[in-house]
N, C-alpha and C positions, 0 to 999 in steps of 0.2 A: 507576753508570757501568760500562758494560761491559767486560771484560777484553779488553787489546788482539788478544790470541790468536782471540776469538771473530767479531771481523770477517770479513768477506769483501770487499771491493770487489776490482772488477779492475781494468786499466788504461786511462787516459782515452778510449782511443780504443774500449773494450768488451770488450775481449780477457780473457778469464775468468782469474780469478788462483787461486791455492791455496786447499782449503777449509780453514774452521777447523782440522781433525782434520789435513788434511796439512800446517798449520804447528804444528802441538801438538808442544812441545817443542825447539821449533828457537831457535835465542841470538837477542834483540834485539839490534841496533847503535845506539850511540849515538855523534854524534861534534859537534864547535863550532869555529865562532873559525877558520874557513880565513881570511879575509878575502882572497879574490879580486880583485884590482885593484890590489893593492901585491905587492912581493918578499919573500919570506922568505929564510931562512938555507937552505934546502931550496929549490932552483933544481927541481927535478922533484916540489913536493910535488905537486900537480896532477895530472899522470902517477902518482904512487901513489895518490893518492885515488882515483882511476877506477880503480888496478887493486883498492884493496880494495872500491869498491860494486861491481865484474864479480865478483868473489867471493861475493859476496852473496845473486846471483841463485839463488835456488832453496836455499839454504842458510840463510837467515836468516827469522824471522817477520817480523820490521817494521823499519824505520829510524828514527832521531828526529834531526833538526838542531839543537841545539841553540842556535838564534842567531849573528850575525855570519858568516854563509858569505860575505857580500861585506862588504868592509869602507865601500861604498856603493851603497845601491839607493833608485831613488824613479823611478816610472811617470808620464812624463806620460802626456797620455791618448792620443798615438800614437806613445810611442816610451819605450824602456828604454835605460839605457845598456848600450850596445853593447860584444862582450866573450864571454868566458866561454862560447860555443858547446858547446864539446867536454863542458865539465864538466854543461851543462844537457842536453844530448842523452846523458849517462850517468846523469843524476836520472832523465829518461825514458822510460830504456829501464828500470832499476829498474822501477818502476813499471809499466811496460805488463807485464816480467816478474809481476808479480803479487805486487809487496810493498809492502805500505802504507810511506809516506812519509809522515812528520809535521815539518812545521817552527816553529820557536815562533821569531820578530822578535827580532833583539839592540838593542845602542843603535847598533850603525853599520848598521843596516837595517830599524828600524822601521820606515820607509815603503812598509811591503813591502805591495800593491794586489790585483788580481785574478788577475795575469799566471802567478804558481807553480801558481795553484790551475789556470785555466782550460789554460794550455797543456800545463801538464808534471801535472797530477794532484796535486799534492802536497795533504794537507790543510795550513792555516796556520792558527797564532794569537798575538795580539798579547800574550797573558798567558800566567803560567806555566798549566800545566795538572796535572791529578791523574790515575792509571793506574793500573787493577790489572794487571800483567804477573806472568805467572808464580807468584800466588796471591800476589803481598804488594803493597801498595801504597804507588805510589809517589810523590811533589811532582817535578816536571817543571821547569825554569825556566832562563832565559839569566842570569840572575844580578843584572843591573842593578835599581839600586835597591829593594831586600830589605830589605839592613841598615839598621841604626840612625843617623840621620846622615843620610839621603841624601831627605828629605824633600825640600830645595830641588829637586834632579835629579828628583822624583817630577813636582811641578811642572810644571819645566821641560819631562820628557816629554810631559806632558797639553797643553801648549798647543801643542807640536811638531807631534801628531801631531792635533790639531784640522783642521776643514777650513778654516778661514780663513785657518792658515799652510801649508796646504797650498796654499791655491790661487793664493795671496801670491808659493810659492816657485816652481809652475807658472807664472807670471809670466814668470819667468828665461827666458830661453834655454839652450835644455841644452848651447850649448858655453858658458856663462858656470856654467850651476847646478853640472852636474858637478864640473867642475876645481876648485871655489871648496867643495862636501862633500869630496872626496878630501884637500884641504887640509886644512880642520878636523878631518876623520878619524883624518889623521894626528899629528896634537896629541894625539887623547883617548886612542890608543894606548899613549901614553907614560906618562899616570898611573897608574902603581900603585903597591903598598907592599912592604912589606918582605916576603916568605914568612912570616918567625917572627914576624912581628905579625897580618901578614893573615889567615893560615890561621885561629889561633885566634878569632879577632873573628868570621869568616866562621863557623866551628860555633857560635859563642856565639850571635851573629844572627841569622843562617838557620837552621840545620841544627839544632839542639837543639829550639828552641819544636815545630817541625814535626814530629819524631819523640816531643814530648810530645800531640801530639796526634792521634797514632795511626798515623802514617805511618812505613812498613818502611824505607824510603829517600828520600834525597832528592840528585840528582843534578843538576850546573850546569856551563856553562863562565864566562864572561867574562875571569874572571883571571886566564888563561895559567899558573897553575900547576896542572901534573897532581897530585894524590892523594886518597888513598882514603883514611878510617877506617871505621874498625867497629869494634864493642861498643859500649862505653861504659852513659852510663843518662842518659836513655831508650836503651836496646840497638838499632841501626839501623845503617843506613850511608850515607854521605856522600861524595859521589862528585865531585869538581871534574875535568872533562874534561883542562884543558889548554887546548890548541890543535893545528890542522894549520897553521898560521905556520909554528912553530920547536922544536915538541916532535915531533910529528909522532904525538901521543895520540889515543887513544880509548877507547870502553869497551862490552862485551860481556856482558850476562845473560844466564845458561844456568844451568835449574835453581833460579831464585831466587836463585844466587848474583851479584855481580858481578866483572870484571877489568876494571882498567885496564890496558892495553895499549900497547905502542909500538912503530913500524912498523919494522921490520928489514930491508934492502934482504938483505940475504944468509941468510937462512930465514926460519924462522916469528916473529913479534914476540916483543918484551919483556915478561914478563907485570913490571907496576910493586907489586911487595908492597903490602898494606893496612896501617895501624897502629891503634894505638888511638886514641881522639879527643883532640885537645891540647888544654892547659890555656888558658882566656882570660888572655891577660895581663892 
């Protein structure tokens, strides 16, 4: 697979982007879990998300979404829900700027169709992915169902995103289907677990096996808690995003290294310290 660095595409409309060599060196962005269409604790996250991708331009090699930027998408086939203008016309101009854009489908937007890739350029994928950035390689993923346990939910995706409940749910009328996903949305939001349970289970589940077998890092959001470890054995690092909800996280490779990051209205961000990897209860 090729190193992200070594790409070139430009922006959807043709407009020539940086070559390999003039992004050589420059920080990847990575960021998850905005869920656009509900309120966060952060009334103006939105207005700083746009101002850190306008930062971006011309400063960054590539972006990666890591899943759930809306907290519901699904394309009928002439019409999206409607929304989110400002934010998609700042993916766009990303993009026509000259930086690759990668989005990988969370569980609140699996449904995600043609529409990212066609209108705004974005590349999309429904699975995690693998990257060599920066000479080390990386496990890529929105986080959902990984671990040990979530067989059912494994399932349960695969028949979701079949085309027979797809076109079941195309059925709907989108002022019925919408409001009736935003709903349910807002339920699965709410299940999580403990930090000092979850984090550990999540390196036991994820994040170990993967750096046992040969991977430098393995980086995810879904579970709204931001942190970082490193070392450990297998020696890697493991990188949970957070969210732009209510942390207002993200994370930044330069150099092969990474930082978690958090957005500071009054200077430059919060770099979030790394620790070593916790014990599985």
């Amino acid at each position: 697979m090729p190193d992200a660095d070594d790409r070139n595409p430009g922006g959807p409309r043709g407009e020539a982007g940086p070559t390999g060599s003039d992004r050589a060196g420059r920080p990847v962005l990575f960021f998850s879990d905005v869920h656009l269409g509900v309120p966060g604790r952060s009334p103006d996250r939105v207005d700083r998300l746009l101002r850190l991708m306008a930062s971006a331009r011309g400063r960054v090699a590539e972006v990666f979404i890591l899943g759930d930027l809306f907290d519901f998408w699904f394309e009928y086939r002439h019409a999206v829900p409607k929304g989110h203008f400002r934010f998609l016309r700042g993916l766009a101009d990303l993009v026509d700027s000259g930086v690759p854009v990668t989005y990988l489908a969370g569980n609140h937007d699996f449904w995600v169709g043609s529409y990212l890739k066609k209108e705004l350029g974005l590349s999309v994928s429904d699975e995690p992915i693998e990257r060599r950035i920066q000479g080390r390689r990386i496990f890529l993923a929105h986080g959902d169902g990984l671990g040990k346990g979530d067989l059912g939910y494994r399932v349960l995706k695969a028949v979701l995103r079949s085309r027979l409940c797809i076109a079941l749910y195309r059925a709907l009328h989108p002022d019925l289907g919408i409001p009736l996903a935003y709903r349910v949305s807002s339920i699965s939001r709410g299940h999580t677990g403990q930090r000092e349970v979850l984090l550990p289970k999540l390196y036991r589940d994820i994040a170990r096996p993967r750096l046992r077998e040969g991977f430098d890092g393995v980086i995810m959001g879904h579970v709204h808690e931001p942190a970082h470890f490193a070392g450990g054995d297998p020696a890697g690092d493991f990188v949970i995003i957070g969210d732009w909800l209510d942390n207002l996280t993200y994370v930044e490779m330069e150099g092969g290294l990474f930082r978690l990051m958090q957005w500071n209205d009054d200077g430059p961000a919060r770099l979030i310290a790394s620790s070593p990897p916790p014990e599985a209860a």
